[in-house]
MISELUM-605067 format. One record per residue: residue in one letter; y, x, z of N, C-alpha, C, O in turn. Coordinates in steps of 0.02 Angstrom, whole numbers, plus 50000, padded with zeros to 5 digits. Example, Ala and Ser with C-alpha at 12.3 -4.5 7.8 and 13.67 -1.06 7.14 Angstrom:
REM residues 2
A497165066050390497755061550390498355066050390498345071250423
S498885064250354499475068450357500025064550394500575067050402
This chain:
REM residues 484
X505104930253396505794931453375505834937053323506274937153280
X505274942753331505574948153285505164946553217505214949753164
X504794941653229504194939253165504814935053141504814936153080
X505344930953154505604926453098506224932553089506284932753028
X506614936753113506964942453084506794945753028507174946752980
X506104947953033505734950053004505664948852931505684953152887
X505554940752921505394935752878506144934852831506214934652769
X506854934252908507144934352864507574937952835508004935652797
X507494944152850507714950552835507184951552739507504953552691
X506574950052735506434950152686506634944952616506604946152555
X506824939252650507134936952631507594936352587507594934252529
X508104939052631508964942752606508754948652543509024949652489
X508204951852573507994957852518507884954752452508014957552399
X507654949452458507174947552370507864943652355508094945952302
X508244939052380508864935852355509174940652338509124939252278
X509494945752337509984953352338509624953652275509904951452225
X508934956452270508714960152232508554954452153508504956552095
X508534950752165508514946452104509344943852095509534944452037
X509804941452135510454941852115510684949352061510874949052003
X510584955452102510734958652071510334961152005510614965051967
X509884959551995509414958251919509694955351858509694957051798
X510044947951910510044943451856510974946351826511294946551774
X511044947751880511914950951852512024955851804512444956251759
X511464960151825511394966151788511024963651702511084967451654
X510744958451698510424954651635511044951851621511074952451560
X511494949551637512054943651600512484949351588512754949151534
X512624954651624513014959251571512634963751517512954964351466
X512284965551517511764965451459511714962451398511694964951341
X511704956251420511734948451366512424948951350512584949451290
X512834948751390513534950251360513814956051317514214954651273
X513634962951327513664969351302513294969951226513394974451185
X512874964651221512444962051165512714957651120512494955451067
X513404956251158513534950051104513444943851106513714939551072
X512864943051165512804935151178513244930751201513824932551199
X513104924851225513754919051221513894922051309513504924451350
X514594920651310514904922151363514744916351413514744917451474
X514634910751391514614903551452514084903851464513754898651461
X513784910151483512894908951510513094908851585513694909951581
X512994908251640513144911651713512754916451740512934921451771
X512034914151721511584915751777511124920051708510954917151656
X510974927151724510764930651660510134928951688509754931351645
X509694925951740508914923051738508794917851722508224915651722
X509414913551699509094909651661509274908751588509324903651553
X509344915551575509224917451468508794914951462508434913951510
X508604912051382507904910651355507654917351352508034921851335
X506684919151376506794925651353506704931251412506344936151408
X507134929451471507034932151530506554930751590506734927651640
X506044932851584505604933951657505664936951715505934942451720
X505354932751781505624935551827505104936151887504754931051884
X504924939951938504444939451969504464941852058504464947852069
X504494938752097504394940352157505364943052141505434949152147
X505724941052132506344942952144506734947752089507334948352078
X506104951252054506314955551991506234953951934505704951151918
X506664955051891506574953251812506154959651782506294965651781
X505554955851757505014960251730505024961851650504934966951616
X505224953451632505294955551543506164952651498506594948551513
X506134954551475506834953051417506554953651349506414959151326
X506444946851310506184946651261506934942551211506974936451213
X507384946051175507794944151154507814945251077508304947551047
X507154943151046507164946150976507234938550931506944933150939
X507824941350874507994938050832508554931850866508534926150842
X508924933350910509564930250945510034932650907510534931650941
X510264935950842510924936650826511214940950855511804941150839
X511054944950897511404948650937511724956150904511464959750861
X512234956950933512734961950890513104967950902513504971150869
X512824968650966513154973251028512744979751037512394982450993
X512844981951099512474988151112512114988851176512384985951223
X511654991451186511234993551250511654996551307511835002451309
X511774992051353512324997151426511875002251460511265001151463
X512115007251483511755011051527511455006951596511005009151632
X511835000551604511694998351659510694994751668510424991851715
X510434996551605509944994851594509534998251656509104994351676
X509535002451681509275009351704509245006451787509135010651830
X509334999751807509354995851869508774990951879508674987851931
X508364990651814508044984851811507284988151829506854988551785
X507204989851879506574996251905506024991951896505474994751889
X506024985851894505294983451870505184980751810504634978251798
X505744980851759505884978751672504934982751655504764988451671
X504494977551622503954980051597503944979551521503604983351487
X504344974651494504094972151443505184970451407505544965651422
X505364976151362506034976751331506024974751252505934978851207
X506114968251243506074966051157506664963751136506904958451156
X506964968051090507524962851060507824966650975508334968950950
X506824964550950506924966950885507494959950846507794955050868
X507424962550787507634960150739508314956150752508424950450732
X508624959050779509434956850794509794963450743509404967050712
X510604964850737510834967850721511144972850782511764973350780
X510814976650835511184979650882511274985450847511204985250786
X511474992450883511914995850851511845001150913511604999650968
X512095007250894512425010550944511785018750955511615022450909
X511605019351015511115025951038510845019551082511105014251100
X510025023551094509785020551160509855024151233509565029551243
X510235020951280510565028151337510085030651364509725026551393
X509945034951367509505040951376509265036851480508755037551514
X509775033951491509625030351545508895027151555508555028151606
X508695022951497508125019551475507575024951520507145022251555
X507605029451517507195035351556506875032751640506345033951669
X507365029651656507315026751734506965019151738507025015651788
X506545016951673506245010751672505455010251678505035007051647
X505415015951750504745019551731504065014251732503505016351717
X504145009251747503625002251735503704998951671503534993151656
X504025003651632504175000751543503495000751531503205005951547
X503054994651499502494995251462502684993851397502374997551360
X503054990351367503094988951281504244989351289504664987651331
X504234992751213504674994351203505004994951122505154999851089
X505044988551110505194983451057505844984551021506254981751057
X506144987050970506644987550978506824988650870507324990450838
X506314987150853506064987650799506904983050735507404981150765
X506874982550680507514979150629508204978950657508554973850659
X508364984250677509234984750721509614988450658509524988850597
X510184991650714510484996050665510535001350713511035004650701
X510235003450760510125009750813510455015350769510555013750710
X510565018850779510645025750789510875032250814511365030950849
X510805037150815510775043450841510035045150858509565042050833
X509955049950901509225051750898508815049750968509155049851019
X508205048350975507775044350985507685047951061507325052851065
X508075044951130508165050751204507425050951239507055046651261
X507365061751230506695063451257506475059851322505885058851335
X507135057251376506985052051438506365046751413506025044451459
X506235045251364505455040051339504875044551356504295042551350
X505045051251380504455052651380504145051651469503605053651489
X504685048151509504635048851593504255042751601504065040051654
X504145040551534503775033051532503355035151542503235039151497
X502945035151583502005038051571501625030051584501045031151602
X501775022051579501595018751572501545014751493501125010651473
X502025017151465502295013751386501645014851340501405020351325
X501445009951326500855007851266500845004851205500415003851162
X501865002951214502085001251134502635003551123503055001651164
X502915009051063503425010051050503495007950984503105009450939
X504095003650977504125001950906504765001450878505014995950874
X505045006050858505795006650849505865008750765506225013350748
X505505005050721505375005050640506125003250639506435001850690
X506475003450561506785001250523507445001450576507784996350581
X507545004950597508285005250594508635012450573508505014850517
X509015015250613509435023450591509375029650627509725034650630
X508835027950655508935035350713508745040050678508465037850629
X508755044750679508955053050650508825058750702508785058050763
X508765063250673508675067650739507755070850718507435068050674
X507545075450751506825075450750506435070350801506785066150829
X505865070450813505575065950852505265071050898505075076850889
X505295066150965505425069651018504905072151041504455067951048
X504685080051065503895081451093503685078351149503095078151166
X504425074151200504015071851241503595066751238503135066751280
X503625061251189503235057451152502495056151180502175051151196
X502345065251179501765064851168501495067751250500965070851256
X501715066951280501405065851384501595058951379502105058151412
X501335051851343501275045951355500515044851339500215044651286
X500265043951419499265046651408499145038151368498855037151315
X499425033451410499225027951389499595025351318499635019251325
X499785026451274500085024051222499565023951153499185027851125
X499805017151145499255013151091499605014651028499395018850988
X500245010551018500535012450957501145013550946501565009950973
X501305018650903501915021850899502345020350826502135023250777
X502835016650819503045013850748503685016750751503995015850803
X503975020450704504515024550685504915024050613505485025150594
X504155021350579504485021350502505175019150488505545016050526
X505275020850438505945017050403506515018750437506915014250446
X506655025150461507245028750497507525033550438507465033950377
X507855037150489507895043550445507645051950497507895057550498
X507415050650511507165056850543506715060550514506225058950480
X507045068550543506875074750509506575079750547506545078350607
X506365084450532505715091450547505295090250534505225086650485
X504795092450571504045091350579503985086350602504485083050612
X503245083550624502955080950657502695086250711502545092250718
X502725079350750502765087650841502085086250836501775080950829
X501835094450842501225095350862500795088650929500295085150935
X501025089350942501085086251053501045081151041501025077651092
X501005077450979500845069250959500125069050956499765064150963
X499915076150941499125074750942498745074450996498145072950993
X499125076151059498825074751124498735066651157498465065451211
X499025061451108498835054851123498215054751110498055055851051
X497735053451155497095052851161496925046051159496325044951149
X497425039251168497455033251171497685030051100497595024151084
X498025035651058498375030151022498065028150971497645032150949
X498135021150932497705019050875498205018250819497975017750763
X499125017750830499325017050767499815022250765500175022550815
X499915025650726500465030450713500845030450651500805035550617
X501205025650629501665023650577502295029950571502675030550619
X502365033550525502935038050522503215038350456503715041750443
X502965035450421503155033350347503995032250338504435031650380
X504015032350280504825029650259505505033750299506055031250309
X505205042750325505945046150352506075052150306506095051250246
X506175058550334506525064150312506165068350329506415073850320
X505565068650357505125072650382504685079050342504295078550294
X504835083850371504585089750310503855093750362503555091950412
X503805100050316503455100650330502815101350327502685098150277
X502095104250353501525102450351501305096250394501545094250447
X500625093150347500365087250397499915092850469499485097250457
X500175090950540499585095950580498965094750575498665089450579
X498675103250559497735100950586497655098950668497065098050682
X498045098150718497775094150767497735087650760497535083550801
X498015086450686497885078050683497235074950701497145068950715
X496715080350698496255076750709495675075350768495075074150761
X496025075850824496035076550887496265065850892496135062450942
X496465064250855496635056150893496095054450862496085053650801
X495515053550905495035049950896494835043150896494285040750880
X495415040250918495345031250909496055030750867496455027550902
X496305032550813496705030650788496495025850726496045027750690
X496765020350715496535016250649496805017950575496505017650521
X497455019650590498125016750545498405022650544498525024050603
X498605027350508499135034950493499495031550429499215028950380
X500225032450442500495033050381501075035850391501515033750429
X501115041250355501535048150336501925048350262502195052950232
X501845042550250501955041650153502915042550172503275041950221
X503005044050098503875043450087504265046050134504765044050164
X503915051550134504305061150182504395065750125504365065450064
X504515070450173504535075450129504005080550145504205086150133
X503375080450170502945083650188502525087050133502285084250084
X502475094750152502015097050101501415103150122501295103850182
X501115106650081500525109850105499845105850081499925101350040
X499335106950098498895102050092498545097850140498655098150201
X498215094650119497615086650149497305092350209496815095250189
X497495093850268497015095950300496305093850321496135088250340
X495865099950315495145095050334495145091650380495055085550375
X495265094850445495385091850520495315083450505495055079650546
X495645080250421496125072750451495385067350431495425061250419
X494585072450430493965070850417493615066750469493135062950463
X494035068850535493765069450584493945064050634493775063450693
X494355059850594494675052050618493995047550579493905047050518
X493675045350620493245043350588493095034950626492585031550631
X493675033950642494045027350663494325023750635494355017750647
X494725028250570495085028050517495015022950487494475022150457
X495605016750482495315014050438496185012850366496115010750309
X496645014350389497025016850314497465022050327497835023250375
X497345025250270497755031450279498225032350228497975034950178
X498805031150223499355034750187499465040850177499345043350232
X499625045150141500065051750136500265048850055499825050750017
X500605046350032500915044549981501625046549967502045046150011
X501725048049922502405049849900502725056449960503165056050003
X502475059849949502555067249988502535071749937502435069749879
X502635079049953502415084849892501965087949921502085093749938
X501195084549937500715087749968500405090849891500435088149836
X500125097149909499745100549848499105101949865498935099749920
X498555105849823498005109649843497445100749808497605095949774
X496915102549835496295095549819496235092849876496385094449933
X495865086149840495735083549914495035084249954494525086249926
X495045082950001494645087250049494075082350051494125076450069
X493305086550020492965084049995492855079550087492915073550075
X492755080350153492705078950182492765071650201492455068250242
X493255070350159493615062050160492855056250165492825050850194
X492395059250134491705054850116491395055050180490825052850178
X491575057150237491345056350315491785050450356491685049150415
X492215047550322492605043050344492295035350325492265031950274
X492185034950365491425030350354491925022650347491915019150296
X492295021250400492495016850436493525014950381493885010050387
X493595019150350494115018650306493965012550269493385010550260
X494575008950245494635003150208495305004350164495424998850139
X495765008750143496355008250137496435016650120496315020450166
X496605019050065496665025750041497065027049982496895027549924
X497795027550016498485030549980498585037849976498925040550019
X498365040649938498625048649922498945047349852498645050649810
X499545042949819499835042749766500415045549789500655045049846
X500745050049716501365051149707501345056549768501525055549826
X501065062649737501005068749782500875075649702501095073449649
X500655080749698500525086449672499765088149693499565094049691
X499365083149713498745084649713498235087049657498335083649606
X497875090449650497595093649587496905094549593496755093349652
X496345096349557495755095049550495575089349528495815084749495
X494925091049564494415082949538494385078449598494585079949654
X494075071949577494235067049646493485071849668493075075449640
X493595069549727492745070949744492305067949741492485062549764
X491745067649727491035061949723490555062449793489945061749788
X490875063549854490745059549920491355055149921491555055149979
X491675052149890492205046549906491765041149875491955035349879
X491245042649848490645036749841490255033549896489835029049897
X490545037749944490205036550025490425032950077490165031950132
X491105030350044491365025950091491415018350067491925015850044
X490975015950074490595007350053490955002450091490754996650087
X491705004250146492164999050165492834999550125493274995950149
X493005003350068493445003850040493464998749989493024998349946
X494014994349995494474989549965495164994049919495174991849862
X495344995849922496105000049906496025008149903495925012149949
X496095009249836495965015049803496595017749786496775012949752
X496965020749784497635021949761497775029749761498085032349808
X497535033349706497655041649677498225043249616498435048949605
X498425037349580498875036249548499545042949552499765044449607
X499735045649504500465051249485500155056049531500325055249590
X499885059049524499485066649560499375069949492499565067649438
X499035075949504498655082749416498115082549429497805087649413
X497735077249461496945077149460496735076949394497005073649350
X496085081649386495725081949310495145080949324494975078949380
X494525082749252494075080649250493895073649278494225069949314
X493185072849249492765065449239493195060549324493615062449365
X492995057149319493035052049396492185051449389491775049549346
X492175053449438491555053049477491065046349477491295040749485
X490365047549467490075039949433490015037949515489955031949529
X490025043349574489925039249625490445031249663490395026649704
X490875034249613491515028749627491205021749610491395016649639
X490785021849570490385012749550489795012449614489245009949602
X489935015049679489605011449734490045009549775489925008249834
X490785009149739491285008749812491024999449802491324997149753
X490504993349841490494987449803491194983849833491494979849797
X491374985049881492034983749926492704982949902493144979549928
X492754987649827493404989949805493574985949781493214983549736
X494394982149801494794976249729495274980349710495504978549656
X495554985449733496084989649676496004998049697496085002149743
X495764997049611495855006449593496485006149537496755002749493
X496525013049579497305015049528497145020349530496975023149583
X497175024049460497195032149447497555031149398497265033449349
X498125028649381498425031149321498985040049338499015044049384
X499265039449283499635046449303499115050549311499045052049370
X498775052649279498455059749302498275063349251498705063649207
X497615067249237497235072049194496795069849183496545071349129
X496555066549214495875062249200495625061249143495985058949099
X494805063149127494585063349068494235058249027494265055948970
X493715057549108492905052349071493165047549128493625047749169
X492695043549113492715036149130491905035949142491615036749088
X491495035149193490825033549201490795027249189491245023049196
X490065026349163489895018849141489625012749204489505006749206
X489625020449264489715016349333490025011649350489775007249385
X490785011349325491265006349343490984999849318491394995249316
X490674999149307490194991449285489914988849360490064983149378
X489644991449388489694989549450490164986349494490064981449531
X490814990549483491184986449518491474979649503491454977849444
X491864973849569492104969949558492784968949584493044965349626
X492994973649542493614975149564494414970749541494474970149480
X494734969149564495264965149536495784968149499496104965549454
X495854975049526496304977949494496064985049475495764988349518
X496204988149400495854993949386496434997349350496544994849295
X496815002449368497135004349324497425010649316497875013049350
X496965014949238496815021749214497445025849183497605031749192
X497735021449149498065024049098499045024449114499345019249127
X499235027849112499005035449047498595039949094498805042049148
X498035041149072497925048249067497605049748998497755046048952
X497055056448985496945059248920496185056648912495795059648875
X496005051248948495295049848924495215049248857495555045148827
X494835052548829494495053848749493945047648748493895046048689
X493575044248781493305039648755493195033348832493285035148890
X493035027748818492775022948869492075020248855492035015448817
X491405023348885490785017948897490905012148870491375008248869
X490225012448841490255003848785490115000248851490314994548839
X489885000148912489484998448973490074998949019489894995249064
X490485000649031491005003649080491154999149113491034999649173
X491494992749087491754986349117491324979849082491614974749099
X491044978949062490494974049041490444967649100490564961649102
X490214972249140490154967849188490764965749264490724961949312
X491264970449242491614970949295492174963649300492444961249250
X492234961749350492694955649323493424956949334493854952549333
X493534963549345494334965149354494514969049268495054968049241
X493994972949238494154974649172493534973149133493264977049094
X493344967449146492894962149070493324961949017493824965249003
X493064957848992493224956948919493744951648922493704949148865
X494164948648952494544943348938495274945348945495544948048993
X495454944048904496554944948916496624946148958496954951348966
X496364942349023496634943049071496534948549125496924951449164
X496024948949116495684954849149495924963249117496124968149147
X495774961849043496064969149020496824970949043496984976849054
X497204966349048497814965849064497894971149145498364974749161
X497304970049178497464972849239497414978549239497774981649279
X496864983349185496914989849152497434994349145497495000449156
X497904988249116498374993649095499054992949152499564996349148
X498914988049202499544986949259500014992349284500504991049319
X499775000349258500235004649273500235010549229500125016449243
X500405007049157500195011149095500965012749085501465011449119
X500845016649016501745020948999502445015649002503055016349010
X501965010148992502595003048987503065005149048503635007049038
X502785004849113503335007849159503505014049173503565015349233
X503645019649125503985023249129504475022349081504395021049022
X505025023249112505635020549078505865022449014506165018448978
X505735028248997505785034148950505425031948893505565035448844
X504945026648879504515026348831504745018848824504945014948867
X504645018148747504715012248720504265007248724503705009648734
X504274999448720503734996448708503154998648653502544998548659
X503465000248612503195003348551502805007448571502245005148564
X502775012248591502465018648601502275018248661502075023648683
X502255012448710501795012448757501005008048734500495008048769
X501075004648667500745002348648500355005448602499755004448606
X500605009448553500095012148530499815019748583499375023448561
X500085020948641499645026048682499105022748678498605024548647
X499205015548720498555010548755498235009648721497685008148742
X498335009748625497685006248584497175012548567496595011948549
X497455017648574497235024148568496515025148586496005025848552
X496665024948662495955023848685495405017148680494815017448699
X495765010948649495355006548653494485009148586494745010148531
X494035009848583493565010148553493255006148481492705003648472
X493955006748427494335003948395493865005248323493715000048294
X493685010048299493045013048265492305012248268491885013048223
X492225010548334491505009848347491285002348355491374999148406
X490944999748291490564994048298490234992448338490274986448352
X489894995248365489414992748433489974992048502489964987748546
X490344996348496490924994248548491484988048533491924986648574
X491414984748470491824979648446491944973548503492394969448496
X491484973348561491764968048596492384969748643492914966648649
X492124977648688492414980048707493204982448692493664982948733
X493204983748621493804983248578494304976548588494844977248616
X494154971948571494414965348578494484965748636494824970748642
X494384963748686494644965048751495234967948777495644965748817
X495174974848738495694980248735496114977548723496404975048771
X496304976748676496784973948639496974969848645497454968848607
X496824964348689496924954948690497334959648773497804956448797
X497214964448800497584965248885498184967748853498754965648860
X497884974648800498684978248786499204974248741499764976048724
X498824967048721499594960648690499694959548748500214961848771
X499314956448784499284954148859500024957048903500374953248938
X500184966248890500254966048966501174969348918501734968648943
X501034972348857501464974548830502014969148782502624970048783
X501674963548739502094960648711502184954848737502674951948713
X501674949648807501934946048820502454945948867502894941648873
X502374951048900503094953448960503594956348940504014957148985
X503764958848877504294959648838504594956048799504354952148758
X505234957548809505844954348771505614956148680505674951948635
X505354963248673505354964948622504854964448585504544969248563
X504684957648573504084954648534504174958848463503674962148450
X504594959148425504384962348359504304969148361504074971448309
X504444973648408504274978448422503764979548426503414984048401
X503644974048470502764975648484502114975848435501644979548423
X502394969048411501964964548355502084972948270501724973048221
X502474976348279502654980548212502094987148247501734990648212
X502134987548312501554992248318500864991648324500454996148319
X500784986548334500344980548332499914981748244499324980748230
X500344983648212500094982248150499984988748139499454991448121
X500614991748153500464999848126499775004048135499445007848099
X499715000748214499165003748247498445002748238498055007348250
X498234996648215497644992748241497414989048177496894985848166
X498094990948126497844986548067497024989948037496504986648038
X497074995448019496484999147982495745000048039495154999848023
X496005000748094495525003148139495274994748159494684993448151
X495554991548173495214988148212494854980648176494474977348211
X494984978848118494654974548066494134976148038493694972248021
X494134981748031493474983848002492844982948041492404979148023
X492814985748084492114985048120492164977248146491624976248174
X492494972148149492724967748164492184963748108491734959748121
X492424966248043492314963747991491424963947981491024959747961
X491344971448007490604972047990490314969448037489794966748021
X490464969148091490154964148169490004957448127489474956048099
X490494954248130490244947948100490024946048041490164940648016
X489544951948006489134951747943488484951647966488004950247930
X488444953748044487714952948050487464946548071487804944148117
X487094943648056486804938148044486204937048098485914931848114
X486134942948116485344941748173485304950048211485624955148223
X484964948348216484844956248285485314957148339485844953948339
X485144961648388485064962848464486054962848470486314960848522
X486414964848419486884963048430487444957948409488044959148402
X487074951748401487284947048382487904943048383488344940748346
X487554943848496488054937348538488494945348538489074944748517
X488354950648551489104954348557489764954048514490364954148529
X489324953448438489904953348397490244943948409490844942848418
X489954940848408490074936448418490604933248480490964928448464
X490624935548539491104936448592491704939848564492294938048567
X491444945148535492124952648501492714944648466493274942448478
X492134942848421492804938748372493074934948406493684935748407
X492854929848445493024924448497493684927748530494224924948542
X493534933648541493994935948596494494940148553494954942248588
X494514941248511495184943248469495534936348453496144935448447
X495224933548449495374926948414496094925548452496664926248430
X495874923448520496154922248576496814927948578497214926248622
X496914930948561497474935748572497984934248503498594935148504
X497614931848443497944930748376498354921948401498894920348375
X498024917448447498314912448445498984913548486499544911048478
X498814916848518499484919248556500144922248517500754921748529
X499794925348470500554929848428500794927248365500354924648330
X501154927248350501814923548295501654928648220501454934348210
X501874923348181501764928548122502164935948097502094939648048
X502614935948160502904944048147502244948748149502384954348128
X501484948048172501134951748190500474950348090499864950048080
X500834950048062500514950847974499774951647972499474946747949
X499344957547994498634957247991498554954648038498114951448009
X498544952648090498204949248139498104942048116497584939148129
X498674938748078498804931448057498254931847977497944926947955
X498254936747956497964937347896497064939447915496634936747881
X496874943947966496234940047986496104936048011495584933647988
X496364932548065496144925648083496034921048005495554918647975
X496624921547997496584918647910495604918347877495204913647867
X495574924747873495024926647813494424922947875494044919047846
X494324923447939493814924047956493814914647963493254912247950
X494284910047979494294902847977493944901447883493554897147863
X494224906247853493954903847778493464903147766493284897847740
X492944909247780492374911047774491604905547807491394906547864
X491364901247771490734896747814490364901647845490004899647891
X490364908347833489904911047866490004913747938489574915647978
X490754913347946490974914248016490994908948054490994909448116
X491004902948023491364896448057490814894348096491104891348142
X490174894048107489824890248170490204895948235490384893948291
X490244901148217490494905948298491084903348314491184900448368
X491534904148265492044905048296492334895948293492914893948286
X491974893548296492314884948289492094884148378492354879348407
X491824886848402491564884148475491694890448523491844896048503
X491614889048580491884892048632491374896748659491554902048686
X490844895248654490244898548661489984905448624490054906048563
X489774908948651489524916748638488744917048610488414921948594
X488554909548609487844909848606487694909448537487154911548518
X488194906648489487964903148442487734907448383487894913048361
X487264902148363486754906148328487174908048249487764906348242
X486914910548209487034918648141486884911548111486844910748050
């Protein structure tokens, strides 16, 4: 007798306790905005339920329009809270504190705001926080950081301000720490480098300043790191070349100064190079032609001088120097590279973040910067030249409206300098630089069929060199081989 009391005394308990679950979910769903003719809030799409308790609420991308009730703070076994990418609204009630079996906490493309309640920190089970892209404000909270088990923490795209709390560096678990895109000032902390399994840092588009602490050497888990668009100053920390395991390296659009360092030749998993609008000077380092991994370097914007003839090595897709004050480019530099070879298309990628996009400068005068440096005088560099020049029509007059602009600097620039050795290239008839000159013309060629007769010498050598029998076996065929 007291065994079926017993039985059904437990009974009554799990019916109660899941009635009142599911009640406490349909006003929820309702407080949210959802459709009013639901009855039974366990059976939302979305809602899980277990032994009598609702464990998860996965309500992301329902349209929903409402706000979070305090009554949330009932659901003692809620593990799993998703209901990104709706339009909700409002604060999260500090109630949320009482969901102490919260493991993931989803809450990411809303319109949240006010500031982010230290009660997240009573979570000591939570292993996902992801509350990106909506409005919360406020600093970020130190309790944050007494969550032993937490993997990843996504914040970006708010507006939140101070520091970064020291006490974030006591996640000993976490691997992603996204903080990018707020109001955040400040120094980056040297305990940053205490998260020893972290993959992913990004701190870019704050207001953070001071410098690259060494400490951030010591993530050597690392595999991309942002600090972009901050007012970080000082050099960068030659240390970075111990980051073995990096693939991904944003320090653009900061006040960084010096030279790059030549242990950043040491990291042989780097794909994504990005030093671009910093006061870095002197050479770039020839160790940079062992990154074999790398498809985009960007150093434009800077001080930068030399150009190593290293970069022949690489096979990089995207390469792009200019503006800076380099005084000359290696006849060898890109030869072999197939992101800045010799073809239109490739030179074109050279110049992908040249003066053209700064607003302030004309087509005009972003064009003759770019021919500046092309190697426009030097006959033995004549292939290299052509190249130049077939990217900077390439990237300046075919993406502009202002073709005669272009085509008038075009002439101004390149008329005297760049025919001549052109001219004497294809007088040689035999020797070691034959097939070079021979490619050079091919490949100007190719940039003259492209442009209209607003561009006068360019139409007027193609002209002379079709006239001439002594040019015509080269340039009648497609081939680089053909014989003098």
């Amino acid at each position: 007798m007291m065994m079926i009391l017993l039985l059904a005394s437990l009974t009554s308990a799990t019916v109660y306790a899941q009635s009142t679950d599911c009640d406490t979910v349909l006003r929820l769903w309702k407080d949210m905005g959802g459709s009013t003719s639901v009855k039974n809030g366990c059976s939302l799409p979305g809602v899980t339920s277990s032994f009598g308790s609702v464990t998860a609420i996965n309500w992301s991308s329902q349209g929903l329009k409402g706000t979070i009730s305090s009554d949330i703070e009932s659901l003692k076994d809620l593990q799993y809270l998703i209901l990104a990418n709706n339009q909700l609204s409002g604060q999260i009630p500090k109630e949320i504190g009482n969901l102490v079996n919260l493991v993931e906490l989803k809450l990411f493309n809303n319109n949240f705001s006010g500031s982010i309640p230290k009660e997240i920190g009573k979570l000591r089970k939570l292993q996902y926080i992801w509350l990106s892209t909506n409005r919360f404000s406020g600093s970020i909270p130190n309790e944050i950081g007494d969550l032993p088990d937490l993997f990843s923490l996504y914040l970006h795209n708010n507006q939140l301000s101070g520091e970064i709390p020291v006490k974030l560096c006591d996640l000993s678990n976490l691997n992603y720490l996204l903080l990018d895109e707020n109001k955040l000032s400040g120094s980056i902390p040297k305990e940053i480098g205490k998260l020893k399994k972290l993959r992913s840092l990004f701190l870019s588009l704050n207001r953070l300043t001071g410098r690259i602490p060494d400490e951030i050497a010591s993530l050597s888990n690392l595999q991309a790191l942002s600090l972009a668009s901050n007012r970080l100053t000082g050099s960068i920390p030659k240390a970075i070349g111990k980051m073995s395991s990096l693939v991904q390296l944003m320090l653009h659009t900061n006040s960084l100064s010096g030279s790059i360092p030549s242990e950043m030749g040491k990291l042989h998993n780097m794909t994504l190079l990005w030093l671009f609008d910093n006061q870095l000077t002197g050479d770039i380092p020839s160790e940079i032609g062992n990154l074999k991994a790398l498809w985009h370097l960007v150093l434009a914007d800077n001080k930068l001088t030399g150009v190593p003839s290293s970069f022949a090595k690489l096979q990089t897709r995207t390469i792009a120097l200019f503006p800076n004050p380099v005084s000359s480019i290696p006849y060898d530099a890109f030869t072999k590279n197939t992101a800045a070879g010799l073809s239109p298309q490739n030179w074109t990628n050279i110049f992908s973040l040249s003066s053209l996009y700064k607003r302030s400068f004309s087509s005009s005068q972003a064009v003759e910067e770019a021919y500046s440096l092309c190697p426009l005088n030097d006959v033995k560099n004549a292939n290299v030249a052509a190249g130049c020049i077939t990217g900077i029509y390439n990237k300046f007059c075919r993406d502009t409206k202002d073709l005669q602009s272009c085509h008038s600097a075009y002439d101004n620039v390149v008329a005297s300098s760049i025919f001549q050795p052109l001219r004497v290239c294809a007088a040689w008839r035999s020797g070691p630089n034959s097939m070079t000159c021979a490619s050079a013309i091919q490949n100007f060629l190719v940039v003259t069929d492209y442009m209209t007769l607003t561009s006068r010498h360019a139409m007027e050598f193609k002209s002379s060199i079709f006239a001439s029998k002594l040019y015509a076996p080269c340039v009648s065929t497609s081939s680089v081989t053909c014989n003098w």
